[in-house]
DRENKEFI-690250 format. One record per residue: residue number from 0; residue in one letter; y, z, x of N, C-alpha, C in turn. Coordinates in Angstrom, 3 decimals. Atoms other than C-alpha are relative to their C-alpha. Example, Ala and Ser with C-alpha at 12.3 -4.5 7.8 and 13.67 -1.06 7.14 Angstrom:
residues 2
<0; a; <-1.190; 0.000; 0.890>; <-4.500; 7.800; 12.300>; <1.200; 0.000; 0.900>>,
<1; s; <-1.190; -0.060; -0.820>; <-1.060; 7.140; 13.670>; <1.090; 0.730; -0.770>>,
//
This chain:
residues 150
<0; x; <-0.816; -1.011; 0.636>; <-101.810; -26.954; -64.509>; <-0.567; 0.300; -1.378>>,
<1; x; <0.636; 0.343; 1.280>; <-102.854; -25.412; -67.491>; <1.146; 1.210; -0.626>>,
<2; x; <-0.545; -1.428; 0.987>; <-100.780; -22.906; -70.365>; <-0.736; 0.699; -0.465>>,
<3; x; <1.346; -0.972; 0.633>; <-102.216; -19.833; -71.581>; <1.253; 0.982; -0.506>>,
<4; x; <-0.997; -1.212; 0.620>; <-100.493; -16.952; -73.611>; <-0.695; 1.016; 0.568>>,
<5; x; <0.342; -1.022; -0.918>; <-100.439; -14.007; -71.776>; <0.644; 1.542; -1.241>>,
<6; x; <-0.186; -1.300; 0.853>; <-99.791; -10.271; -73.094>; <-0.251; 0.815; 0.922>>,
<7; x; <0.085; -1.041; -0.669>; <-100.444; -8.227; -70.166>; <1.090; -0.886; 1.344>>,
<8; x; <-1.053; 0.664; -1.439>; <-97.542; -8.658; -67.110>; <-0.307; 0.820; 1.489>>,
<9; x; <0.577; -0.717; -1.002>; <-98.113; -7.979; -63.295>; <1.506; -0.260; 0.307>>,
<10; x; <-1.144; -0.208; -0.443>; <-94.778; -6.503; -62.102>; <0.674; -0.292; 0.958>>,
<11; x; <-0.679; 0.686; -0.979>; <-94.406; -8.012; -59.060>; <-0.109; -1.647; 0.052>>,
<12; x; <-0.086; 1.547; 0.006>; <-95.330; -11.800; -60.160>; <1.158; -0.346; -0.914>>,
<13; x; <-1.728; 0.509; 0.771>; <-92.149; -11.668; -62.769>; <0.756; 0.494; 0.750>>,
<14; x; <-1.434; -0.142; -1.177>; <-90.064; -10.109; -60.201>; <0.080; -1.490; 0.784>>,
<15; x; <0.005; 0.726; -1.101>; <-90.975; -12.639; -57.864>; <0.247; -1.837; -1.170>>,
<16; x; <-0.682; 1.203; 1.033>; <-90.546; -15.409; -60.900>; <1.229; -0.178; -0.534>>,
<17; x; <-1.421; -0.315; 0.676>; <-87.638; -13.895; -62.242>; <1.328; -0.486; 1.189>>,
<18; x; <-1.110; -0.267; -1.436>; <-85.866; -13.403; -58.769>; <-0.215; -1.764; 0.571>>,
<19; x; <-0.291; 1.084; -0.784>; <-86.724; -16.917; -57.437>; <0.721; -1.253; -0.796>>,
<20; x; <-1.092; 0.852; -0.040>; <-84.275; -18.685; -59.948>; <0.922; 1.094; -0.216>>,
<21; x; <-1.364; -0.782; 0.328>; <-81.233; -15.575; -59.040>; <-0.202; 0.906; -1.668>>,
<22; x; <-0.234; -0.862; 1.336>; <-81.916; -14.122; -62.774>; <-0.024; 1.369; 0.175>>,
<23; x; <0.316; -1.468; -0.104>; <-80.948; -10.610; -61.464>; <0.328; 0.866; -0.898>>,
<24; x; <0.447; -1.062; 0.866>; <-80.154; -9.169; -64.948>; <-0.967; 0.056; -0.242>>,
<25; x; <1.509; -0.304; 0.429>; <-83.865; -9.348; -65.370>; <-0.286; 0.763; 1.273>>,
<26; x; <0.576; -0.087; -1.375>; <-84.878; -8.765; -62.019>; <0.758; 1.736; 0.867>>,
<27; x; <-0.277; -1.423; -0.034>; <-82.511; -5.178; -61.704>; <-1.374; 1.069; -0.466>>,
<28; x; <0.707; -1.026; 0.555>; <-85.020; -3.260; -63.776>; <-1.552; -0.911; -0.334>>,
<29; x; <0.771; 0.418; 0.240>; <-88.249; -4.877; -63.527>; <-1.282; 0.832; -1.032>>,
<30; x; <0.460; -0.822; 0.643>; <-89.973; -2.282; -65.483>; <0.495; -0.409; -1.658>>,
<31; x; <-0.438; 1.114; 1.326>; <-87.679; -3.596; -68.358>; <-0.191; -0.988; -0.610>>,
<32; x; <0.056; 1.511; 0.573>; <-88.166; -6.765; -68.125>; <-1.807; -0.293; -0.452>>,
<33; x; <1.829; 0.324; 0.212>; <-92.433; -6.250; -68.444>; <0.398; 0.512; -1.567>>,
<34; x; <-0.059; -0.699; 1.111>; <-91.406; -3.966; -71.534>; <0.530; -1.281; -1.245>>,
<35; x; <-0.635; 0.755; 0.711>; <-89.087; -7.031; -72.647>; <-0.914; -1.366; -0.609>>,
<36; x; <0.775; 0.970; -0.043>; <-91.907; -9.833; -72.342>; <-0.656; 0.738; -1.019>>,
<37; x; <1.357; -0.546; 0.739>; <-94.600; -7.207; -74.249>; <0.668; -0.166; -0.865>>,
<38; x; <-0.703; 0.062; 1.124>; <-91.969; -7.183; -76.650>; <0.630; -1.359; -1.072>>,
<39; x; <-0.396; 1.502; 0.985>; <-91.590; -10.662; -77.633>; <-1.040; -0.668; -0.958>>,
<40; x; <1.281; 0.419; 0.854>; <-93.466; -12.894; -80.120>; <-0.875; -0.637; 0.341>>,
<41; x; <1.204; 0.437; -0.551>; <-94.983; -14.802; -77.772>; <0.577; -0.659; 1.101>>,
<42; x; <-0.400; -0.067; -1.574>; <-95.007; -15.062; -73.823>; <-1.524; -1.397; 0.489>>,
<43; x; <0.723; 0.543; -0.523>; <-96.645; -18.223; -72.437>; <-0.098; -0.267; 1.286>>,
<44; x; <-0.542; 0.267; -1.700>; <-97.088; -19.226; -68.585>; <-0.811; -1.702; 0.310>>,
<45; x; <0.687; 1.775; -0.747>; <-98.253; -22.657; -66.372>; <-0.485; 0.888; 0.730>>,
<46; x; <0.906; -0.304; -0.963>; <-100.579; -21.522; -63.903>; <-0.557; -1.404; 0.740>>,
<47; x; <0.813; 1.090; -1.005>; <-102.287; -24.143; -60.759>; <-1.347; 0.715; -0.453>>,
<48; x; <1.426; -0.576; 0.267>; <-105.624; -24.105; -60.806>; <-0.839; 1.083; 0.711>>,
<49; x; <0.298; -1.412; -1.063>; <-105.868; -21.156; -58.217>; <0.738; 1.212; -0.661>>,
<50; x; <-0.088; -1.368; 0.503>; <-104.209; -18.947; -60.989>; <1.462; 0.341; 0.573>>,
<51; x; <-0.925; -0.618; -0.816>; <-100.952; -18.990; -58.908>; <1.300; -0.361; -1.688>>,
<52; x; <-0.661; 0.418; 1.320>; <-98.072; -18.709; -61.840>; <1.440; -0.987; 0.285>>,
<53; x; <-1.079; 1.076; -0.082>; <-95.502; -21.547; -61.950>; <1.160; 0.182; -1.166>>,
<54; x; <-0.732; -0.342; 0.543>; <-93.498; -20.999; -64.927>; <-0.026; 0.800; -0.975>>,
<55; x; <0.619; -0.460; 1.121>; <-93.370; -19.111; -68.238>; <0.982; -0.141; -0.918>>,
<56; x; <-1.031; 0.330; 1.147>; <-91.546; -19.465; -71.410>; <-0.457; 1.112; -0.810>>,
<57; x; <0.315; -0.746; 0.629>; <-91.137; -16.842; -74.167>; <0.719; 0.019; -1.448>>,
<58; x; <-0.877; 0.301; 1.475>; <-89.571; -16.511; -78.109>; <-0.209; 0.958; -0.266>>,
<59; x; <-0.231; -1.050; 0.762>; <-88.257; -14.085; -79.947>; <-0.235; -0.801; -1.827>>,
<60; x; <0.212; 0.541; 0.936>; <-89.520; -14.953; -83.633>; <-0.818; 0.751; -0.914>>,
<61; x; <1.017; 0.082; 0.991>; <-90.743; -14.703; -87.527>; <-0.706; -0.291; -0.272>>,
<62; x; <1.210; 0.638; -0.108>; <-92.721; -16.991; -87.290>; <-0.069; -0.737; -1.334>>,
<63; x; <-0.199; 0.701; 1.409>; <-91.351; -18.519; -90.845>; <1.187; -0.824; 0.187>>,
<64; x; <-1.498; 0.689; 0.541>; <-88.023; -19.351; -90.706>; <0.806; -0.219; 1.592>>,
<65; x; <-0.891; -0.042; -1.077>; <-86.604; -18.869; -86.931>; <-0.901; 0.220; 1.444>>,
<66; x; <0.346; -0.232; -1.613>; <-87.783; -19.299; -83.090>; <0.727; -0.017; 0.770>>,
<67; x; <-0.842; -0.331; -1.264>; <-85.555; -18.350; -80.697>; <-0.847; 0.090; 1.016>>,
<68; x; <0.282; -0.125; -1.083>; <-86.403; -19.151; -77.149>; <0.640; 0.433; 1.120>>,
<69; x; <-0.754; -1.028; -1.388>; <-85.640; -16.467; -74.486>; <0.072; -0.224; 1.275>>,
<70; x; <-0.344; 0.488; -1.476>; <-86.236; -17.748; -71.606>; <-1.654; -0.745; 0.178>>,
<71; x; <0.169; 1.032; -0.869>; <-87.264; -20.649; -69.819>; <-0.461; -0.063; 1.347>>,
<72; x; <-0.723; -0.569; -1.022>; <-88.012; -19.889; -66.451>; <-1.052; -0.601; 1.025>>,
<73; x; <1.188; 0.783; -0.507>; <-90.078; -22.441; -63.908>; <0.496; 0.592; 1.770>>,
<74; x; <0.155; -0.713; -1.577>; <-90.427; -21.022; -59.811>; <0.847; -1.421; 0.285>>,
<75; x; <-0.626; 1.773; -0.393>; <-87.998; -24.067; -58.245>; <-0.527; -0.525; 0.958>>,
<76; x; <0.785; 0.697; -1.101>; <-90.626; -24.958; -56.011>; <-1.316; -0.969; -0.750>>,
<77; x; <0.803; 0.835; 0.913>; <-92.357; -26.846; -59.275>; <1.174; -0.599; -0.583>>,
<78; x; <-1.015; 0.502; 0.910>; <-88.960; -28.084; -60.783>; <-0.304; -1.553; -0.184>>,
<79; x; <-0.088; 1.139; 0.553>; <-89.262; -31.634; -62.015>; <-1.407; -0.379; 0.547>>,
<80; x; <0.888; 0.409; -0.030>; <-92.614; -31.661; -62.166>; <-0.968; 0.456; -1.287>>,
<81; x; <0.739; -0.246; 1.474>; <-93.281; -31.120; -65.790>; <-0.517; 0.935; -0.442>>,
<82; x; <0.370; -1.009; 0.509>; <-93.860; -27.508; -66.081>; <1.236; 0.288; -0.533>>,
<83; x; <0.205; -0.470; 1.172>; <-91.438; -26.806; -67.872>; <0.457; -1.183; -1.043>>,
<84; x; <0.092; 0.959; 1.262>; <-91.200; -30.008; -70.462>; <-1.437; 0.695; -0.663>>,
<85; x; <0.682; -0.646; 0.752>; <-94.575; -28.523; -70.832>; <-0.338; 1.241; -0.655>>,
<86; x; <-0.172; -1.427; 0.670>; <-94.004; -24.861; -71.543>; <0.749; -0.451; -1.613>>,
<87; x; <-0.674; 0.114; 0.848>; <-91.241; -26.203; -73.932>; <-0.466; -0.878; -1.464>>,
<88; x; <0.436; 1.267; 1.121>; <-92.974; -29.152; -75.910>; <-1.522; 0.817; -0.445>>,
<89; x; <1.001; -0.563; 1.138>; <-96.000; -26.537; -76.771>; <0.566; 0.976; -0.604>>,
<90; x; <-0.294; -0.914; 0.933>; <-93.666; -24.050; -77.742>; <0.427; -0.895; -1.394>>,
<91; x; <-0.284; 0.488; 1.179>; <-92.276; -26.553; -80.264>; <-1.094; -0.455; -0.983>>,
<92; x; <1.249; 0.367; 0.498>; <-95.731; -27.568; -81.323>; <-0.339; 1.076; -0.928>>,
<93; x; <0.069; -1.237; 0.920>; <-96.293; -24.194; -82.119>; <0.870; 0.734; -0.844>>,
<94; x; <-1.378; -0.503; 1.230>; <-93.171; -23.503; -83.884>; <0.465; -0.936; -1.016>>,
<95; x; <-0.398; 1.360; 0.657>; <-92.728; -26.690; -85.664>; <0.106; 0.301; -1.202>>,
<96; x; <-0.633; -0.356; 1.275>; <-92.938; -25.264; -89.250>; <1.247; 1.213; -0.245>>,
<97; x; <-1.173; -0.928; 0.313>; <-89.593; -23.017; -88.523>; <0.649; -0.862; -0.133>>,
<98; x; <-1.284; 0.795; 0.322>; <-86.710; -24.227; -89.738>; <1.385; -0.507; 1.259>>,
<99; x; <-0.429; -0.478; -1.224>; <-84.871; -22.783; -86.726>; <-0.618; -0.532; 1.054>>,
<100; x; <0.613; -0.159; -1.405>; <-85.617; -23.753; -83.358>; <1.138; -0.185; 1.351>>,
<101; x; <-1.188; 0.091; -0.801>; <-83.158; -22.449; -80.986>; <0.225; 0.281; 1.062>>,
<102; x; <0.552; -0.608; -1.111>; <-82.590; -21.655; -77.872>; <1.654; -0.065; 1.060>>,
<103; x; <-1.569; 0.345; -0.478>; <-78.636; -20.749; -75.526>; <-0.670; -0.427; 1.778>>,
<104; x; <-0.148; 0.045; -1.895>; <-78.259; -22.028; -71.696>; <1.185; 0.258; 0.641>>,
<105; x; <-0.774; -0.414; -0.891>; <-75.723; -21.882; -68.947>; <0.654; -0.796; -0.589>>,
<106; x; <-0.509; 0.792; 0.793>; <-72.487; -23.796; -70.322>; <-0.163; -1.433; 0.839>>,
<107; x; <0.546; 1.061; -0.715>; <-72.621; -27.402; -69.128>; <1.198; -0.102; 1.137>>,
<108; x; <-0.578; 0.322; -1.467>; <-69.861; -26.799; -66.562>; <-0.161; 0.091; 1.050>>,
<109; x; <0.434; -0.235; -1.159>; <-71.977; -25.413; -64.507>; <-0.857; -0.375; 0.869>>,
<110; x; <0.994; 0.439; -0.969>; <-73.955; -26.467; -61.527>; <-2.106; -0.107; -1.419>>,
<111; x; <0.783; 0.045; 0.565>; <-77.223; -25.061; -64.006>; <0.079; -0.745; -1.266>>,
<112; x; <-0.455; 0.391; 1.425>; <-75.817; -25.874; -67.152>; <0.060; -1.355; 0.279>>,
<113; x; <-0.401; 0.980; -0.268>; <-75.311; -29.353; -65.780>; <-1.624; -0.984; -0.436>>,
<114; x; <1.278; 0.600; 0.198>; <-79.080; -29.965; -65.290>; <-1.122; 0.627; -1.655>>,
<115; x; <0.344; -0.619; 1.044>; <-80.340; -27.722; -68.262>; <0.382; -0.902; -1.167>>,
<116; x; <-0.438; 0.441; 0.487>; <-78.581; -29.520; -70.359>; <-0.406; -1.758; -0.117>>,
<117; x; <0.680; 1.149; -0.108>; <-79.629; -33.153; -69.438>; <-1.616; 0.545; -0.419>>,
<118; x; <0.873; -0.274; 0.495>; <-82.920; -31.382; -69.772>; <-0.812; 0.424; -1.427>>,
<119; x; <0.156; -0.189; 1.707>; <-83.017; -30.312; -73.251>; <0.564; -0.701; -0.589>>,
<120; x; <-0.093; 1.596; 0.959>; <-81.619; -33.379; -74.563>; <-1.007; -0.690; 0.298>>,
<121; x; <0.389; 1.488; 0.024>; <-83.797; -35.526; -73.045>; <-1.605; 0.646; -0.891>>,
<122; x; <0.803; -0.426; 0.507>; <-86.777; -33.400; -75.270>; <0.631; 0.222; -1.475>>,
<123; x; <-0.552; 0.124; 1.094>; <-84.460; -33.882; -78.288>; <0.680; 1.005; -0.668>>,
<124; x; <-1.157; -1.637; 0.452>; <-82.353; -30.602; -78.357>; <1.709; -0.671; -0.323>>,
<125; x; <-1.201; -0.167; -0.040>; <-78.819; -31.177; -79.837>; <0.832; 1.263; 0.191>>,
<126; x; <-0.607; -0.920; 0.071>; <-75.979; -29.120; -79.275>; <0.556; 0.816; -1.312>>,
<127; x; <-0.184; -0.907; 1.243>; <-75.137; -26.262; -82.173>; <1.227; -1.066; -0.454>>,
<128; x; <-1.124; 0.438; 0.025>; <-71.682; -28.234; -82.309>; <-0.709; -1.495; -0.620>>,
<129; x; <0.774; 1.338; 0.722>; <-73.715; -31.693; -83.181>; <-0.797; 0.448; -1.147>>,
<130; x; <0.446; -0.637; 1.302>; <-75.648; -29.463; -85.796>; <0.632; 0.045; -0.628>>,
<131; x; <-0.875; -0.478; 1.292>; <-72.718; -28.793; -87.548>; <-0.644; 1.752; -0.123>>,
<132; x; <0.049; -1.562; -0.438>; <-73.293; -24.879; -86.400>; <0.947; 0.329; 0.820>>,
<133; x; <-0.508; -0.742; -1.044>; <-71.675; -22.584; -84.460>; <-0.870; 1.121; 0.421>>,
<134; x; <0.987; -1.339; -0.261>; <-73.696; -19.627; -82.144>; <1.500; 0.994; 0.622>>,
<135; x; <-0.720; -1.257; -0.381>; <-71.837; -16.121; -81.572>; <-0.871; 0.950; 0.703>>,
<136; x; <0.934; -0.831; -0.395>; <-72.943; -13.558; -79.437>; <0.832; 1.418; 0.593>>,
<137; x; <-0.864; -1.243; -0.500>; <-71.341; -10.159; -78.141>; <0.212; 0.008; 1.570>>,
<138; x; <-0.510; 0.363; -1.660>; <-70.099; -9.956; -74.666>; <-1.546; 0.619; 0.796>>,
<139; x; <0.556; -0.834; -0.341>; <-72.869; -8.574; -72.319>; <-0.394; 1.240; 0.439>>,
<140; x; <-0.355; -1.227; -0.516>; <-71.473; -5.761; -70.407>; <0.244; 0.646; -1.502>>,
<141; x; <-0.886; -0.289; 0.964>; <-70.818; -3.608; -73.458>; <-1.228; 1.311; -0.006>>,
<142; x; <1.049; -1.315; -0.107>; <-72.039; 0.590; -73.694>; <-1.269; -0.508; -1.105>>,
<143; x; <1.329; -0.586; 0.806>; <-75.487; 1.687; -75.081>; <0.377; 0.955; -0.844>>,
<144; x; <-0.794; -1.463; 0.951>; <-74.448; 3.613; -78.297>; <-1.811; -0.117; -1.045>>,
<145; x; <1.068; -0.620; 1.343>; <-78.205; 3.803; -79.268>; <-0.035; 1.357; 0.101>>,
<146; x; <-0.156; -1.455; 0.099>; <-78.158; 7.276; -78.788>; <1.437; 0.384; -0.456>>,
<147; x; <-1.142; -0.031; 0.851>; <-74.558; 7.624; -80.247>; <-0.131; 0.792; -1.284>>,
<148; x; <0.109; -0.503; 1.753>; <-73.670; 9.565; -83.465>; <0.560; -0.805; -0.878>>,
<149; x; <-0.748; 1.117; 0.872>; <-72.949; 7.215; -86.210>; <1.546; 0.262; -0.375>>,
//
């Protein structure tokens, strides 16, 4: 397995990454979601050694003060086999002088949230609530008023 930062996306290998863990708000508008990857600060993947892609990880970031990690996202036919501890432990490598390093999951009541959660602790993630933080976020469903008149 090896990581590589990528910058160009092939539209049917993130469908077919996206879609094989259910993530169908990505996976509706795949055209979006290539636009959404070009658009981040930095999009890494796992690849076998035949080039076939296994997982990819991506951050939204300054690159001073804050890394937000967007998604996580390993094919579940590699799951617990260290792609992604390793997507995750070079993004922190490479983010290590932010102050910030953050990243939301599924809540832990859930089936995902259950294992996600054991998973990013055991790589030394506390919860915002053990920070002495709180995270807010806006509902999802909610109109598009970029075109809107102020």
């Amino acid at each position: 397995m090896f990581i590589a930062t990528e910058d160009a996306f092939d539209a049917e290998e993130m469908l077919s990454l996206y879609g094989s863990v259910g993530w169908e708000g990505y996976t509706r508008d795949v055209d979006r979601l290539c636009r959404g990857l070009a658009n981040s600060h930095l999009v890494i993947t796992a690849r076998d050694g035949s080039g076939a892609l296994l997982g990819l990880a991506r951050t939204i970031s300054d690159d001073e003060h804050i890394c937000y990690v967007q998604d996580v996202v390993v094919n579940p036919a590699y799951h617990r086999q260290g792609v992604g501890r390793s997507l995750v432990e070079h993004l922190m490598r490479r983010y290590s002088h932010c102050r910030f390093f953050l990243l939301s999951t599924d809540h832990e009541s859930t089936p995902e949230g259950t294992r996600n959660h054991a998973f990013y602790r055991s790589l030394g993630f506390l919860s915002y609530e053990e920070k002495e933080m709180a995270g807010f976020g806006l509902p999802r469903n909610r109109p598009d008023l970029r075109n809107a008149a102020p």
